[in-house]
PAFI-945603 format. One line per 4 residues: number of its first residue (from 1); for each residue x, y, z of N, C-alpha, C. Coordinates in steps of 0.001 Angstrom, whole numbers. Layout:
REM residues N
NUM> X Y Z X Y Z X Y Z | ...
//
This chain:
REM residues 109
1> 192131 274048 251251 191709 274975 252293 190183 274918 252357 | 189808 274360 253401 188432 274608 253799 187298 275914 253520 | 186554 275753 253370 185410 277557 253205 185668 278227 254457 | 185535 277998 255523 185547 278521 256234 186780 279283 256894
5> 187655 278341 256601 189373 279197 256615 189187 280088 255887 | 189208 279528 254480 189106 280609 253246 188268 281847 253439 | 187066 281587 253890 186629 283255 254535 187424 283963 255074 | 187853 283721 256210 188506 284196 257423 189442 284764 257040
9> 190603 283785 255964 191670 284258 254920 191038 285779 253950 | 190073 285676 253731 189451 286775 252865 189405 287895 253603 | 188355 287822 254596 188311 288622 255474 189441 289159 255868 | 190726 288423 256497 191531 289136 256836 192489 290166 256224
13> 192535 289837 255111 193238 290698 253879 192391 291648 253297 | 191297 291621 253081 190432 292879 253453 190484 293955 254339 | 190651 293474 255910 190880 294298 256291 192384 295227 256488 | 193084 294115 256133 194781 294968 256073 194319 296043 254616
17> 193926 296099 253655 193789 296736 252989 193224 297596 253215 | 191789 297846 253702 190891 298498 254326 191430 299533 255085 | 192387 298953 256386 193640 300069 256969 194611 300783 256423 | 195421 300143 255646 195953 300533 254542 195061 301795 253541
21> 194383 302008 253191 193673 302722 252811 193125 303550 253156 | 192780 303158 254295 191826 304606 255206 192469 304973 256671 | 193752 304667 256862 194476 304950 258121 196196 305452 257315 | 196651 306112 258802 198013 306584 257827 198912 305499 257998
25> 198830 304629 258388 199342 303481 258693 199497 302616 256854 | 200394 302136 256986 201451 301338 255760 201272 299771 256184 | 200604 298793 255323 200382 297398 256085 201268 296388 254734 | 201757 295605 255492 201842 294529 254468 201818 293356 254924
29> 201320 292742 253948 200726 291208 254646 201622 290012 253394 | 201814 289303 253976 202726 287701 253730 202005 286379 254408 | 201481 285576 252443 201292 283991 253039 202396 282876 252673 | 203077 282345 253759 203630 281518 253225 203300 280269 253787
33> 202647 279856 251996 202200 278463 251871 202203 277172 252338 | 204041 276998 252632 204597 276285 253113 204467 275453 254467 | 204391 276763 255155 203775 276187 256619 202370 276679 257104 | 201533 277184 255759 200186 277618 255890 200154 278959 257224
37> 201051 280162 257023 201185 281257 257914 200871 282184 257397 | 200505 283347 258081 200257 284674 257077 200344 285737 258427 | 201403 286444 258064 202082 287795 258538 201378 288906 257899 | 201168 289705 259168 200740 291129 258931 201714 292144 259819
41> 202303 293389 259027 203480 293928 259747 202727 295340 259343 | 202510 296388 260360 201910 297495 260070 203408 298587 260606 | 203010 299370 259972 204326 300278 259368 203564 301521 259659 | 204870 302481 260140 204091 303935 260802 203357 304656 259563
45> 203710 304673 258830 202752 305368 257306 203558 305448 256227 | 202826 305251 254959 203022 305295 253766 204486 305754 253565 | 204664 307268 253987 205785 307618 253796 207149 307095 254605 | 207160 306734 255754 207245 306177 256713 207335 304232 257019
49> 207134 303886 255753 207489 302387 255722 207962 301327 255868 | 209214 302220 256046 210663 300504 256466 210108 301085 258265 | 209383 301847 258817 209365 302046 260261 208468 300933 260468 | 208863 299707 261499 207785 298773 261775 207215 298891 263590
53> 205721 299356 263424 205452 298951 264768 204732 298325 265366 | 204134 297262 264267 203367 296005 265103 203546 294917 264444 | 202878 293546 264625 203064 292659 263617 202467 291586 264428 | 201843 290475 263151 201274 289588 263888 201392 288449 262771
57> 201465 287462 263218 201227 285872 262565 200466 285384 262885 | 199793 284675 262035 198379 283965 262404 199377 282618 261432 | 198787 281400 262374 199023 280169 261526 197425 279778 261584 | 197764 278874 259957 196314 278732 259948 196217 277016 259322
61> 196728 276536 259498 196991 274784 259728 197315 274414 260610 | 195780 273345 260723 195321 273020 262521 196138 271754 262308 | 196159 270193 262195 196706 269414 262429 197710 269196 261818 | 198127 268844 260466 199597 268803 260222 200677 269526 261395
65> 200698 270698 261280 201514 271917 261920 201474 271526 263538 | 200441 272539 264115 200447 272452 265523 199056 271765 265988 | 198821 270317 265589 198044 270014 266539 197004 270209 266924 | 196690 271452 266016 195275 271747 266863 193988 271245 266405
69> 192791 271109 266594 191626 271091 265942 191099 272203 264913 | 190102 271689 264128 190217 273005 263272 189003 274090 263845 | 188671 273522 265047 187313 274618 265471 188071 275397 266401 | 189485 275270 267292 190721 275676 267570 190983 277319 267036
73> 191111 276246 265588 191962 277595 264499 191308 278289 264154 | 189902 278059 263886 189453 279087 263747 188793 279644 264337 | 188504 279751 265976 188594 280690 266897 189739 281281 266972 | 190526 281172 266896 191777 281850 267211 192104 282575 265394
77> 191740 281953 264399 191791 283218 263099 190751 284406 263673 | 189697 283850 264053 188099 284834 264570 189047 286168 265115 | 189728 285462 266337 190315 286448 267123 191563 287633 266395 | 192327 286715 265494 193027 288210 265118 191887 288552 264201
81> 191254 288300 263364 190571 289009 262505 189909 290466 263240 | 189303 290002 264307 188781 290845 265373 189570 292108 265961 | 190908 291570 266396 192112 292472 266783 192337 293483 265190 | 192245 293018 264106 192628 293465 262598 191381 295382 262759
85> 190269 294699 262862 189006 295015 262734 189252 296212 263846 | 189603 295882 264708 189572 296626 265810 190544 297958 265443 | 192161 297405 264959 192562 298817 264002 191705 299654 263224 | 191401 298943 262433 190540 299658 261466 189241 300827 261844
89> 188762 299878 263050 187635 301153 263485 188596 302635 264802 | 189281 301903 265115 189684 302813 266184 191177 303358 265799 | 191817 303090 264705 193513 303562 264560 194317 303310 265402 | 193855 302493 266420 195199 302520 267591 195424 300881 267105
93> 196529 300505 267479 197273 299344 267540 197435 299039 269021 | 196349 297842 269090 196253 297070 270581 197523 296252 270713 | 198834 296926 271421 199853 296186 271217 199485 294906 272575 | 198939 295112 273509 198443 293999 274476 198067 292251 273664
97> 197881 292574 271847 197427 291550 271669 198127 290833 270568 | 199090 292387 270021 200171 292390 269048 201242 292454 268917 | 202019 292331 268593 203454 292150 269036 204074 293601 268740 | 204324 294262 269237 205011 295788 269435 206189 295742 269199
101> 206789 296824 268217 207890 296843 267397 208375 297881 267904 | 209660 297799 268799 210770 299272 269814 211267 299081 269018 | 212192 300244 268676 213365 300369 268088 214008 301424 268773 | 215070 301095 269182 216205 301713 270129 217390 301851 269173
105> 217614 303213 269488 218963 304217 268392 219837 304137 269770 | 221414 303556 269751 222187 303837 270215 223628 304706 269362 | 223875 305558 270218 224967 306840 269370 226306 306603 270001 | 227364 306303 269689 228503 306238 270094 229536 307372 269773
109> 229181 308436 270661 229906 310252 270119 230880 310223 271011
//
């Protein structure tokens, strides 16, 4: 892994923690190695945990995987890091940029 991924990688798990910590919001984050991905799934709060209402994947292997260049990937790590950052200062979840988690209860009475 390059330095500069590896920042970005730093950075970003910083800030899931960072939220995690100072928001009522419940985060957990997943790298899997394999296909060089890393999931972030934010959860309505602590107490409140198996509730999921956002989530995002960042892949972060530019040519093997998808092709891309690596000045590509990491504009596009820049960008969720940014979206991450953006929780953190404001508590809202920009679902416009995140993937938004409905959950629909159907009752059969």
């Amino acid at each position: 892994m390059d330095k500069k991924k590896q920042k970005l990688m730093f950075e970003i798990i910083a800030l899931g923690i960072l939220i995690n910590e100072n928001t009522d919001y419940c985060v957990f984050m997943n790298f899997s190695g394999h296909v060089d991905s890393f999931d972030i799934d934010i959860r309505e709060s602590k107490k409140e945990y198996h509730k999921e209402i956002a989530m995002t994947s960042i892949k972060t292997k530019y040519l093997d995987y998808y092709h891309e260049d690596e000045n590509d990937v990491l504009a596009y790590m820049k960008a969720k890091r940014d979206v991450i950052k953006e929780i953190l200062d404001t508590h809202n979840i920009p679902t416009d940029v995140m993937e938004e988690i409905i959950e629909t209860t159907v009752s059969y009475e």
